[in-house]
BASEFI-854980 format. One record per residue (C-alpha): residue in one letter; x, z, y; residue number from 1; chain. Coordinates in steps of 0.05 Angstrom, whole numbers, plus 5000, padded with zeros to 4 digits. Each point is the difference from the previous one (the first is absolute). Layout:
% BASEFI-854980
  residuo     X     Z     Y  num  cadena
        a     X     Z     Y  NUM       A
...
END
This chain:
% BASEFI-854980
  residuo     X     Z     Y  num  cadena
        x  5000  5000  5000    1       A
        x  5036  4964  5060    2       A
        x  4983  5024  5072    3       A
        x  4973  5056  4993    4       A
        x  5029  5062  5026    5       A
        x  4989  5080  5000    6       A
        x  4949  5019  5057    7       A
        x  4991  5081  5027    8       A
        x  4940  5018  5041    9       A
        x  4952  5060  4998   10       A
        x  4931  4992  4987   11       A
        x  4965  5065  5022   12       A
        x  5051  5065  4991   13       A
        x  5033  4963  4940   14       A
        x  5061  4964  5010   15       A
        x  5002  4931  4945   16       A
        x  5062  4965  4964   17       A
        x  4982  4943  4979   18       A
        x  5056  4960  4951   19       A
        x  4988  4932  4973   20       A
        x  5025  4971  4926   21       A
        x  4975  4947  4958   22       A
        x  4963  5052  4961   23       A
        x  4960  5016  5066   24       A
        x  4997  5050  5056   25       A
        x  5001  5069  4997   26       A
        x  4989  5054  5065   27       A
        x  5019  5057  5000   28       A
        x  4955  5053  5048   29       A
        x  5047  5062  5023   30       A
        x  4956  5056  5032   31       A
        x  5015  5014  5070   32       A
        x  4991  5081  4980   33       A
        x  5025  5033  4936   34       A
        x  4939  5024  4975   35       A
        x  4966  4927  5010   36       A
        x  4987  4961  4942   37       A
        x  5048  4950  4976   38       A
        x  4991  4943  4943   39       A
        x  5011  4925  5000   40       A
        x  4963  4945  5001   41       A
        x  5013  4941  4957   42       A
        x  4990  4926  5036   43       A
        x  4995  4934  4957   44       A
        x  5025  4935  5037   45       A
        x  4964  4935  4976   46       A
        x  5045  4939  5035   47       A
        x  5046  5001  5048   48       A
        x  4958  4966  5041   49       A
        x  4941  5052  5003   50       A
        x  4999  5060  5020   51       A
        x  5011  5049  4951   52       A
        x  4934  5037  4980   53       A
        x  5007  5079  4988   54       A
        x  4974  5020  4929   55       A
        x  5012  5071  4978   56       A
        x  4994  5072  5013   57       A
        x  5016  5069  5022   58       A
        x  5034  5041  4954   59       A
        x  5000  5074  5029   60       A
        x  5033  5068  4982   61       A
        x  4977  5070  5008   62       A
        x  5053  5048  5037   63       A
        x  4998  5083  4973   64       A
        x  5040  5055  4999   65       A
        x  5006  5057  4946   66       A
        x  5002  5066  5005   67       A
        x  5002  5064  4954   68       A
        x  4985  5069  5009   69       A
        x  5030  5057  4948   70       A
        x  5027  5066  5011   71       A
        x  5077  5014  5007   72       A
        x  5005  5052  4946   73       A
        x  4962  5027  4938   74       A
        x  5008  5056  4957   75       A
        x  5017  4978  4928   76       A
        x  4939  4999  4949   77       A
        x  4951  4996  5058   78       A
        x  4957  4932  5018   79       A
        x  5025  4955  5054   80       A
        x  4955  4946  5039   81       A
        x  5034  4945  5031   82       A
        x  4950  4940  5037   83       A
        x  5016  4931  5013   84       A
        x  4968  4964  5064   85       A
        x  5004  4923  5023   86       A
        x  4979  4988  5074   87       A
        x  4990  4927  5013   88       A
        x  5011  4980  5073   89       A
        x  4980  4931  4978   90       A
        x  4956  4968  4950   91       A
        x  4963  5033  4950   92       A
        x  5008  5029  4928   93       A
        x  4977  4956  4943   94       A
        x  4992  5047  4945   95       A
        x  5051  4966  4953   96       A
        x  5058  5040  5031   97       A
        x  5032  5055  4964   98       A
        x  5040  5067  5008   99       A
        x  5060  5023  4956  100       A
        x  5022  5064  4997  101       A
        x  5071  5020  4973  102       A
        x  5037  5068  4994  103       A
        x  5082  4988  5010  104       A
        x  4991  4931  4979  105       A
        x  4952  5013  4935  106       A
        x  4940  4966  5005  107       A
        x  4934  5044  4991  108       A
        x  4940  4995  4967  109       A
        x  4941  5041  4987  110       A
        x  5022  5045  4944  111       A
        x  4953  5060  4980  112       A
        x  5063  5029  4956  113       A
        x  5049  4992  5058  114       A
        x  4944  5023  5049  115       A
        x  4991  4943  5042  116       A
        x  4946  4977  5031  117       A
        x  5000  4938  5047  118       A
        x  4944  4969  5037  119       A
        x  4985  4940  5056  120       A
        x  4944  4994  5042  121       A
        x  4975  4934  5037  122       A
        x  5075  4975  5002  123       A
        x  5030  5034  5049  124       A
        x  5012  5067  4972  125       A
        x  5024  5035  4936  126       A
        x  5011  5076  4982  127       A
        x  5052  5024  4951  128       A
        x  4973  5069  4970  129       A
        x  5062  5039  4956  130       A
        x  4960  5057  4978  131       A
        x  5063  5037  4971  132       A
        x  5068  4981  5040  133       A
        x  5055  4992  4948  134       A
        x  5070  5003  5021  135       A
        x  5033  4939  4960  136       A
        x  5068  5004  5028  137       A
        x  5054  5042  4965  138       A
        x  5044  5015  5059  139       A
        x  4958  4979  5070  140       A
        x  4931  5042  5028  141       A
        x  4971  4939  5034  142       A
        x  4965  4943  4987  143       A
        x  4978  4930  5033  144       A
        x  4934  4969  4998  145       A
        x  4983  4931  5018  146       A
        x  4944  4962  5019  147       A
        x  5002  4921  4996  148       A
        x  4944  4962  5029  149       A
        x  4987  4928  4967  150       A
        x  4964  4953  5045  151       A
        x  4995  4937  5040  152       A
        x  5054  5014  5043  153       A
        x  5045  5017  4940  154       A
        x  5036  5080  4969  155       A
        x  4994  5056  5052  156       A
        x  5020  5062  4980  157       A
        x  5007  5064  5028  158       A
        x  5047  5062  4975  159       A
        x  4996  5082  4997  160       A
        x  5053  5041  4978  161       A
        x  4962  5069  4974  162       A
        x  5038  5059  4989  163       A
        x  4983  5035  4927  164       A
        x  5011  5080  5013  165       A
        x  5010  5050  4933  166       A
        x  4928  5029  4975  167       A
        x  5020  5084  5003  168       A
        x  4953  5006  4946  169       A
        x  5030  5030  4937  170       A
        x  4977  5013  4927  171       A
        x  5017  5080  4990  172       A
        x  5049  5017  4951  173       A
        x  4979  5015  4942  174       A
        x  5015  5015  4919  175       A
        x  4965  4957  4946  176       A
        x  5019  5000  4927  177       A
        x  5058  5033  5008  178       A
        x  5030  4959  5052  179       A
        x  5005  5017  5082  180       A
        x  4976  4957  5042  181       A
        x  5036  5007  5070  182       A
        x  4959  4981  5067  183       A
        x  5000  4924  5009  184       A
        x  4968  4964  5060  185       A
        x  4932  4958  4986  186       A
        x  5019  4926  4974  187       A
        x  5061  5026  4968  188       A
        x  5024  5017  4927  189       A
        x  5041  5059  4975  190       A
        x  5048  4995  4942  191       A
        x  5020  5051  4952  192       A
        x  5046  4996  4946  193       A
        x  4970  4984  4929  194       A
        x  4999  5058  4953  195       A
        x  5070  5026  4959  196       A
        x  5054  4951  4995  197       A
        x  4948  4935  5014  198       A
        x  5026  4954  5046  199       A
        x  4961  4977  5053  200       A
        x  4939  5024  5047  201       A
        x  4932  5022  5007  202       A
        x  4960  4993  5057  203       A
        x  4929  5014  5030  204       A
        x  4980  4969  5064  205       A
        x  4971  5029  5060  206       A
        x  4938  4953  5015  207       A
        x  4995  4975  5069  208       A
        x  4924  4991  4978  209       A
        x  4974  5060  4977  210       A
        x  5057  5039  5043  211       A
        x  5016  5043  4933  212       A
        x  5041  4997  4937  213       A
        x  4987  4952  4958  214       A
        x  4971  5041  4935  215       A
        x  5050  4953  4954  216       A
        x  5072  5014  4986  217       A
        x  5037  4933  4989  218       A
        x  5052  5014  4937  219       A
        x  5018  4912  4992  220       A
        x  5065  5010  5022  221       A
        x  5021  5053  4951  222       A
        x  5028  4984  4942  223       A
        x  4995  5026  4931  224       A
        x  5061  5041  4964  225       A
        x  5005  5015  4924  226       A
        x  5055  5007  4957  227       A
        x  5015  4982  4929  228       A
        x  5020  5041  4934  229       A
        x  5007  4978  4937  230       A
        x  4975  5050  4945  231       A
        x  5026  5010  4923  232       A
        x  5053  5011  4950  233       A
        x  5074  4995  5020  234       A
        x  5029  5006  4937  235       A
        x  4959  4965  4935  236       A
        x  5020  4984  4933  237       A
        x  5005  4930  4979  238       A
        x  4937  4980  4964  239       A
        x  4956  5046  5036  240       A
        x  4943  4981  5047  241       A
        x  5021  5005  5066  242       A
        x  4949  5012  5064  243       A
        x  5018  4985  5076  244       A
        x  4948  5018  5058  245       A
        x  5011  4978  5065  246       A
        x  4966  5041  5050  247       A
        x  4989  4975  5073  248       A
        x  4973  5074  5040  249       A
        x  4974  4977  5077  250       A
        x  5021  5057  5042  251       A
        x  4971  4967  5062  252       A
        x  4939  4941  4987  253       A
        x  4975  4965  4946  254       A
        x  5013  4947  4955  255       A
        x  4955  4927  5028  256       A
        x  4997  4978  4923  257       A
        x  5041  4938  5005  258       A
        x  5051  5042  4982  259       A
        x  5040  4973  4918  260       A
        x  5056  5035  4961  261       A
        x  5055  4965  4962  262       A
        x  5054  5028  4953  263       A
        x  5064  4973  4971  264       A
        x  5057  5029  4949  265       A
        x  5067  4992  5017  266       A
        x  4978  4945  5055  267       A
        x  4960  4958  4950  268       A
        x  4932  4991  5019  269       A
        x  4955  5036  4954  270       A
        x  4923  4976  4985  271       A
        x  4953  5027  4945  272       A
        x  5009  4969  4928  273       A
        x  4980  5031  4939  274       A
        x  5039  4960  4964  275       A
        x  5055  5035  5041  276       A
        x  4964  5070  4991  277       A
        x  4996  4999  5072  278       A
        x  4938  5024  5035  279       A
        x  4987  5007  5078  280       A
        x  4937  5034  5032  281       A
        x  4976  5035  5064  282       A
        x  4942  5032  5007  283       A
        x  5002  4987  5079  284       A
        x  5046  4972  5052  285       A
        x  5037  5069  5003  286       A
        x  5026  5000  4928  287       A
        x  5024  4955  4942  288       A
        x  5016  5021  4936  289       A
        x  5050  4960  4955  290       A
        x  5010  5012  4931  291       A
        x  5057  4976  4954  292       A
        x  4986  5012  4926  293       A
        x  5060  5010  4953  294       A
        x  5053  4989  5054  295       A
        x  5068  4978  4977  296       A
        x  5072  4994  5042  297       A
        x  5011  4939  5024  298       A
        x  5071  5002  4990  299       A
        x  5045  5037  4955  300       A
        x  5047  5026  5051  301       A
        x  4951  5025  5048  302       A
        x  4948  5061  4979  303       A
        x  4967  4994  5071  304       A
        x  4954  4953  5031  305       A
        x  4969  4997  5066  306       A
        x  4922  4987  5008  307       A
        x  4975  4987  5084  308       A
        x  4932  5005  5019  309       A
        x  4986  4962  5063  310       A
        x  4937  5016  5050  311       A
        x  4982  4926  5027  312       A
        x  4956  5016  5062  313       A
        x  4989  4961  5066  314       A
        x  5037  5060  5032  315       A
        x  5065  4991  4973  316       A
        x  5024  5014  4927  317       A
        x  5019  5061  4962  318       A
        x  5054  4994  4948  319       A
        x  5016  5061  4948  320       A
        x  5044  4997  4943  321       A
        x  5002  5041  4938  322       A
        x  5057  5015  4954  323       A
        x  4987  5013  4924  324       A
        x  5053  5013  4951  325       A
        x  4986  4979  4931  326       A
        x  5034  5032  4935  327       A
        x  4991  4982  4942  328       A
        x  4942  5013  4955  329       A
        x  5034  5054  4950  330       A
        x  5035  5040  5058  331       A
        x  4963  5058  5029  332       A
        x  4988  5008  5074  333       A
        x  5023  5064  5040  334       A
        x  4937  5002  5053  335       A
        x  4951  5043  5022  336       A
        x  4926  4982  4971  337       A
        x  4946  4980  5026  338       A
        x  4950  5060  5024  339       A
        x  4956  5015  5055  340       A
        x  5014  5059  5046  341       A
        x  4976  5018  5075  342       A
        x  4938  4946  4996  343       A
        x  5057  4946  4986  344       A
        x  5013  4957  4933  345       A
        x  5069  4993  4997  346       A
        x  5039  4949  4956  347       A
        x  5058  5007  4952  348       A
        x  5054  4994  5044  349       A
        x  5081  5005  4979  350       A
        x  5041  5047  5013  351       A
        x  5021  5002  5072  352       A
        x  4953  4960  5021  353       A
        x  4940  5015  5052  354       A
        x  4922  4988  4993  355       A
        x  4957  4973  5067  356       A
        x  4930  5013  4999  357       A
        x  4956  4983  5061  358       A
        x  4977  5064  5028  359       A
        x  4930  5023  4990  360       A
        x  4953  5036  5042  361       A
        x  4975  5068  4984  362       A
        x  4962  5062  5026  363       A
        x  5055  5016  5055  364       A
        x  5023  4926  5009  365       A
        x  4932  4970  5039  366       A
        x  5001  4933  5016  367       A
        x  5058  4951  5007  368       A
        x  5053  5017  4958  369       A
        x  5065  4956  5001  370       A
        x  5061  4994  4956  371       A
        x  5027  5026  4928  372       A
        x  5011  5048  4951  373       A
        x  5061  4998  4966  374       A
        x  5023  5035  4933  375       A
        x  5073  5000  4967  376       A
        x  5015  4998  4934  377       A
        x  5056  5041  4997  378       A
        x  5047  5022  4934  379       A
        x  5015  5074  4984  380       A
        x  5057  5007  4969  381       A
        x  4987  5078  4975  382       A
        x  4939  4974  4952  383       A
        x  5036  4925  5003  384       A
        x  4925  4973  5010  385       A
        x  4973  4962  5059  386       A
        x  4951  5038  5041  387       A
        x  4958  4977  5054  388       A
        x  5014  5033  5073  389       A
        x  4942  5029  5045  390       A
        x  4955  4953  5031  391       A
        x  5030  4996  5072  392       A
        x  4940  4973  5054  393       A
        x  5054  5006  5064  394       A
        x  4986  4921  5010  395       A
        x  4922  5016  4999  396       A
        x  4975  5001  5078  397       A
        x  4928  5012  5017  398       A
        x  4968  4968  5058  399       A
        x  4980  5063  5036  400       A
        x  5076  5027  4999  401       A
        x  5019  4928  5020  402       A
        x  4941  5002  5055  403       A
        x  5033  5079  5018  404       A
        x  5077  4961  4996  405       A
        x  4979  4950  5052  406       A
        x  4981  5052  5049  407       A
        x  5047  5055  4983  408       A
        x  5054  4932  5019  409       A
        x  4965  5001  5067  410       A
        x  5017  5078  5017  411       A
        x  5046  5024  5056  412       A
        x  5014  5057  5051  413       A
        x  4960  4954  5046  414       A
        x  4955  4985  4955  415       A
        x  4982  5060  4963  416       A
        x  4937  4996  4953  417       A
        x  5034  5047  4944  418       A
        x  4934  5045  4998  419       A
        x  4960  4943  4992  420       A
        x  5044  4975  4931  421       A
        x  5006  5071  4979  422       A
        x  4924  5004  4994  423       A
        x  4996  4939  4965  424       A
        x  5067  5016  4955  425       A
        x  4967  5053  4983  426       A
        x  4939  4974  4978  427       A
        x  5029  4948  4954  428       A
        x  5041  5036  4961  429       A
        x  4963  5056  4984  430       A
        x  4985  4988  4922  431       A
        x  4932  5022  4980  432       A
        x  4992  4955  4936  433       A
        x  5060  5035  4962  434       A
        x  5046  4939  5004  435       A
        x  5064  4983  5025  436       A
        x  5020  4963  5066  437       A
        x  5041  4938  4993  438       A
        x  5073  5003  5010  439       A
        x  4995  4951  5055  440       A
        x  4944  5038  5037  441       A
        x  5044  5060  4991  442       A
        x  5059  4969  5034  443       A
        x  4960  4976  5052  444       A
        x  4966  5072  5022  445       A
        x  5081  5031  5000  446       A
        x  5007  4942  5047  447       A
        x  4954  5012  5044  448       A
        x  5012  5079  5003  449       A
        x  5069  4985  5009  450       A
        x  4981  4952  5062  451       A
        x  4951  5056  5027  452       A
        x  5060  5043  5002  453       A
        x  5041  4952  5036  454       A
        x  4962  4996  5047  455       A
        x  4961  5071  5017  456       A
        x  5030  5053  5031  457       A
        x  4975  5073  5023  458       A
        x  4948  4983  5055  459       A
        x  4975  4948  4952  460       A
        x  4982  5042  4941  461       A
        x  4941  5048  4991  462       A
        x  4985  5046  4948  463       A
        x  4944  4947  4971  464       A
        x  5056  4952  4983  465       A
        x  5047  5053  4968  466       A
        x  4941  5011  4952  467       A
        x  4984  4926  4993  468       A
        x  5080  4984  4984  469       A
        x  5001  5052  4954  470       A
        x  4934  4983  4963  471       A
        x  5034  4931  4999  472       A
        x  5065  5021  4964  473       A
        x  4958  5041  4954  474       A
        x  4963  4945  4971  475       A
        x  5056  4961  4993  476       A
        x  5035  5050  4955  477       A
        x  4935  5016  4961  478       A
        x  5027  5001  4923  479       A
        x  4961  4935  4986  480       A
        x  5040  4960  5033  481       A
        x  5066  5023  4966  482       A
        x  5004  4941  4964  483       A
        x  4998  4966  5066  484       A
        x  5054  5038  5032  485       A
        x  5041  4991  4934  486       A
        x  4999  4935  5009  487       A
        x  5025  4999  5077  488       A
        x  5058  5040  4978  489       A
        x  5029  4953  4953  490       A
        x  5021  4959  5059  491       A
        x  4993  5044  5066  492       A
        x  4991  5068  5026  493       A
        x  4939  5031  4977  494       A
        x  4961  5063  5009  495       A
        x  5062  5032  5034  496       A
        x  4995  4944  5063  497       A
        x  4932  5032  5004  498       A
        x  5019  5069  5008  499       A
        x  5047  4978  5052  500       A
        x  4952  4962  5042  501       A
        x  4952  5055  4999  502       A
        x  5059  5053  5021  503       A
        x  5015  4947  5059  504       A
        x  4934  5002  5021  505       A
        x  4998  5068  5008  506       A
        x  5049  5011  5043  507       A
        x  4979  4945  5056  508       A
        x  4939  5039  4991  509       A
        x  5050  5066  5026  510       A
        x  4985  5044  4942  511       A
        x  5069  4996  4973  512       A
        x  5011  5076  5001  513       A
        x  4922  5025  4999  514       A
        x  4961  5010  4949  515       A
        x  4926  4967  4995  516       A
        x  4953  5011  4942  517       A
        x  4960  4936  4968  518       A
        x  4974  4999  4932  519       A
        x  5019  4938  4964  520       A
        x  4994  4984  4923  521       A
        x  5073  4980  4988  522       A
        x  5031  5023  5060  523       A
END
């Protein structure tokens, strides 16, 4: 398109570029004020020798501005309102426009679980309701809302920093199964360590809801412990049918039942056959039972063989060997025989050898009891006979001396609850069912009366715990638990450590040289 050229003029308050092409013409209207309307209107040019004839139209856009309205701060776990507002200052809404909302850059949603609640009215303005304020961000106490505005004119958005300040609410502290809770702040969760040697946590939440303690006690991240022994004959004659239990005792937890036993001899793999005379059974997943009738050497220049029970569990797997020695049918065996004594079935065992027995509760041992009895098989050379030794229960720990243990560990001069253990000390081992305290249980009571003493002097004892220490030291030398202390002795001060701890005591107490009258049974 020859000879034609660009032409400006200003129809009205609109100023008009008008630029010619072979496609045709198009103006260009530029609004004399800013908040004028602007557009462009599209011109078709027929020949050059006609004028050109204006087809087309207007194309308009609206003009707005957004606003929000929040406030600067909110106390955590409380609701929050925050409104979004679009004032047009030219043109209209058209209903298809839309509002975003987005907290530090996430995009939200209504979400009953998450407590959101969003809502737009006629187009041009949305609330965001946060019924419960959650601070999301590990090391910062604000947070930034946004508030984009999609419409004709394109994004618009609109920004408010809110500051989230700590809720002083707190959950009391408090004692539940054993376990003390300390005070935690609403939203939060308190961790304990699991029970005994477990490893891991438990954990109970304060609930930013119901602005308690949650009733349940989360255990997940505590982990099981058991241990493994391996039950029978050392010492068998060849031809004989010899029986191997493997034990698996859970001193903290439970088994899931997933839980398979293997066994091998001499690191050979070992599955039932009767062809083999070999028989395996368990009557749960704590126990298996193998069985190997009419055993036999497996070489001529060895007499012992080695049998290993393994505990295949998700947790982690628990390996146990036991060594037999095998002489030959026509030989006789020096051992101690098999007989029950204290509640216990024990095994024929050789000669220097020790039984293991899980330990048992009884009338004195409530509850939770954790370890083993052991028993030697010892020879006496006087009657040249072996003889079984005492039944010694000084690994055998109940759970309320281990409960007592863990606070007694917790004592100091600072921190001086002795009255409150000596009550309880006291309690526990009086014996009112005529039988004896564990060995363990008795170890841990001169522990914790030798702590007490440790840490009491003269302004810290009254005459109510002189009579509670020595009701304590009575019943631990009542004459059924001799066996007990005969068993401490064989490998540590006994009876005599007690008399010394109770002497200590009374002097902090500042009777060293004065005379006071209690009656005791064995004092």
């Amino acid at each position: 398109m020859t000879g034609y050229s660009s032409s400006y003029y200003e129809p009205g308050s609109y100023s008009v570029e008008a630029n010619f092409d072979q496609r045709g013409t198009t103006l260009t209207l530029f609004p004399s004020t800013p908040k004028q309307v602007y557009g462009r209107y599209i011109c078709a040019i027929t020949t050059p020798a006609q004028k050109f004839n204006m087809i087309g139209f207007l194309q308009q856009k609206a003009a707005y501005q957004v606003f929000m309205t929040a406030s600067n701060n909110v106390t955590e776990y409380d609701s929050l309102i925050l409104q979004c507002h679009v004032n047009y200052t030219l043109g209209n809404a058209t209903g298809t426009e839309q509002f975003l909302w987005y907290r530090d850059d996430q995009l939200l949603s209504t979400n009953q679980s998450q407590y959101i609640n969003i809502t737009q009215t006629d187009g041009i303005s949305s609330q965001l309701i946060i019924s419960i304020v959650i601070n999301t961000a590990l090391n910062a106490n604000q947070t930034t809302f946004k508030c984009t505005y999609d419409g004709d004119d394109g994004y618009k958005s609109q920004f408010q920093v809110v500051d989230i300040l700590p809720n002083p609410v707190q959950c009391p502290s408090q004692t539940l199964n054993g376990y003390h809770w300390p005070a935690t702040r609403v939203g939060h969760t308190a961790y304990l360590l699991c029970e005994e040697e477990s490893l891991g946590n438990i954990s109970r939440k304060c609930d930013y809801r119901t602005m308690a303690w949650d009733p349940t006690v989360s255990m997940n991240n505590c982990k099981p412990v058991y241990q493994l022994a391996i039950y029978g004959p050392k010492i068998i004659n060849e031809m004989k049918d010899l029986q191997l239990q493997c034990v698996i005792v859970y001193t903290f937890g439970n088994a899931t039942g997933s839980e398979s036993f293997g066994w091998q001899r001499d690191g050979q793999s070992i599955q039932a056959d009767q062809q083999k005379n070999i028989t395996i059974s368990g009557m749960d997943e704590m126990q298996s039972i193998m069985t190997v009738r009419h055993i036999k050497s497996k070489t001529l220049d060895s007499r012992k063989t080695i049998f290993t029970c393994t505990y295949l569990s998700s947790l982690g797997n628990k390996i146990g060997n036991h060594v037999v020695t095998l002489y030959p049918s026509n030989e006789p065996l020096r051992t101690c025989h098999n007989e029950s004594m204290d509640g216990y079935s024990w095994p024929e065992t050789v000669i220097g050898e020790v039984a293991h027995k899980p330990c048992k509760e009884s009338a004195t041992a409530i509850g939770f009891v954790q370890g083993h009895v052991r028993r030697v098989c010892r020879f006496i050379e006087l009657s040249n006979e072996a003889k079984w030794d005492i039944v010694s229960t000084v690994n055998c720990v109940t759970s309320r001396f281990l409960s007592l243990q863990n606070e007694v560990s917790k004592l100091s001069p600072e921190n001086n609850n002795a009255t409150s253990v000596l009550i309880k000390l006291q309690g526990i081992t009086t014996n009112s069912k005529n039988q004896s305290l564990f060995g363990g249980d008795i170890l841990i009571a001169n522990s914790a009366l030798q702590k007490i003493t440790e840490i009491s002097d003269e302004l810290s004892i009254d005459l109510s715990n002189i009579i509670d220490f020595l009701g304590i030291v009575s019943n631990l030398l009542e004459l059924i638990n001799k066996n007990s202390w005969s068993a401490i002795q064989q490998n540590r001060p006994g009876s005599i450590n007690l008399s010394k701890i109770l002497e200590s005591y009374f002097r902090r107490a500042g009777f060293g040289n004065d005379t006071i009258t209690a009656i005791s049974n064995n004092i």
